[in-house]
C-alpha positions, 0 to 999 in steps of 0.5 A: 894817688893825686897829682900832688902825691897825695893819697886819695884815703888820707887817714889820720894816722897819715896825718899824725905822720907828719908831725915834725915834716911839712906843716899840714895845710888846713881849711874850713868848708861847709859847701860843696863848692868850698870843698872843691877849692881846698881839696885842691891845696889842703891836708885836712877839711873841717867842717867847723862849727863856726858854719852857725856865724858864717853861714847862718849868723848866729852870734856864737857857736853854741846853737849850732846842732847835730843836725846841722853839722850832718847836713854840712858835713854831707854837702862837703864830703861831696866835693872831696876827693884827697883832703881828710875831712873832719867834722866839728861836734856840737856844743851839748853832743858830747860833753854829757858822757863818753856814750853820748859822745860816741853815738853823736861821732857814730851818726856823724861819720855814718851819715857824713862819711868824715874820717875823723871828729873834732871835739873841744877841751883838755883834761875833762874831755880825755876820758871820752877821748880814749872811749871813742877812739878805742872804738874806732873813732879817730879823734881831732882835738882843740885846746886853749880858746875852746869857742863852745866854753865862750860864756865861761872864758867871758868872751873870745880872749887869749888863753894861756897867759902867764902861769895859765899856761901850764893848764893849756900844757896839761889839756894838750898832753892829756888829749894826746895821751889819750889817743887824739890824733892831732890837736888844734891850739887856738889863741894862745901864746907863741911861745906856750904853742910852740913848747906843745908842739915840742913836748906832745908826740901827735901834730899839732895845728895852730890858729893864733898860735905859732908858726912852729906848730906842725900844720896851720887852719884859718876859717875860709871866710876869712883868709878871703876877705869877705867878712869887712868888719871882722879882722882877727890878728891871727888872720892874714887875708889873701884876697878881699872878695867881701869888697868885690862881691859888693861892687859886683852887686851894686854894679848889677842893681844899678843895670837892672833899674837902667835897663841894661841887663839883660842885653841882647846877648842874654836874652833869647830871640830877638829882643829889642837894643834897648831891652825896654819892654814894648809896654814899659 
């Protein structure tokens, strides 16, 4: 156990526990350091597909690979030590089959050493749900705005409005009957959120969704602020280290072309106050 009373070998069922209980505290990583910081404070760890834009800027999520996802998964699995780690399958690694499904859940939890996978979409993808989870695969799965069906939904746009609603109803239903342990809701509307988590039995976990939702998850980037041009309603940010970061370099360039760094104190023998080189 930790020191929080947290099991080192949360498993999904633990998490399907707490539906109805203290909300899950969930977060992105896609780093060894990341991970450390959140395993600290969170039930669950995703390793997000969102890594394409925040770490390697791509424009949406949809040229994120297997590969990728294997070589950020194993960077986090290092830094956890009580968190349920979770990690995103691609878009094109699952939607072809229930085997295609399975061998890509297989290579990601053989190689990354995750607990459970995350995959997006309602009905349709219920079928490959129950495959993979008969087989041992625990199963997160995401409804609503589904980012990887972006260029089908015409953009990042609230989902479940009006009489779509009940669609986002039947999607969460169907992906817990067929045997996902917990669903993440994504930017739908609050009331919708928190008829699902009413009706469905497994938890449920929002972002943009509603503060009735059985855990919570925002991407880390964002709640800290280091993304200055990027601000979602449903993000609260809690620090604003993006502005920081930037001061700090600026404040760093400016003593290198002054001469001030490094100083005697971070050089080693002696050095001259200044730090000018003889020849300079």
């Amino acid at each position: 156990m930790s020191a929080t009373g947290r099991s080192t070998a949360m498993t999904p069922p633990r998490v399907t526990a707490a539906k109805g209980r203290t909300p899950l505290v969930c977060l992105t990583a896609y780093t060894t350091p990341m991970a450390r910081l959140a395993d600290a404070h969170c039930d669950v760890v995703l390793v997000g597909d969102s890594v394409g834009m925040v770490l390697h800027g791509l424009p949406s999520t949809l040229g994120v690979t297997l590969d990728m996802m294997v070589m950020h998964g194993k960077a986090v699995r290092r830094g956890l030590q009580f968190a349920l780690m979770v990690v995103d399958m691609p878009f094109g690694s699952y939607e072809e089959s229930p085997a295609q499904a399975y061998r890509s859940a297989a290579r990601l939890m053989a190689e990354t050493g995750c607990g459970a996978v995350k995959l997006e979409g309602g009905e349709i993808m219920a079928e490959t749900i129950a495959f993979l989870t008969r087989r041992g695969i625990p199963v997160m799965a995401h409804v609503g705005l589904t980012p990887q069906a972006v260029n089908a939904f015409g953009g990042y746009a609230l989902q479940g409005s009006g009489n779509d609603g009940e669609r986002i109803r039947r999607d969460a239903a169907a992906v817990s009957e067929a045997g996902a342990f917990a669903v993440v809701l994504e930017k739908i509307p609050e009331p919708l959120a928190r008829r699902i988590t009413q009706e469905i039995a497994v938890p449920t976990i929002g972002i943009g969704a509603s503060p009735a939702c059985d855990g919570q998850i925002l991407v880390t980037e964002d709640l800290l602020g280091l993304f200055g041009d990027f601000r979602p309603k449903f993000v609260k940010r809690y620090a604003e280290l993006g502005g920081q970061a930037e001061q700090a370099i600026a404040a760093y360039a400016q003593e290198v072309r002054a001469r001030h760094f490094p100083a005697p104190d971070h050089v080693f023998g002696d050095a001259p106050a200044t730090g000018v080189a003889d020849n300079a």
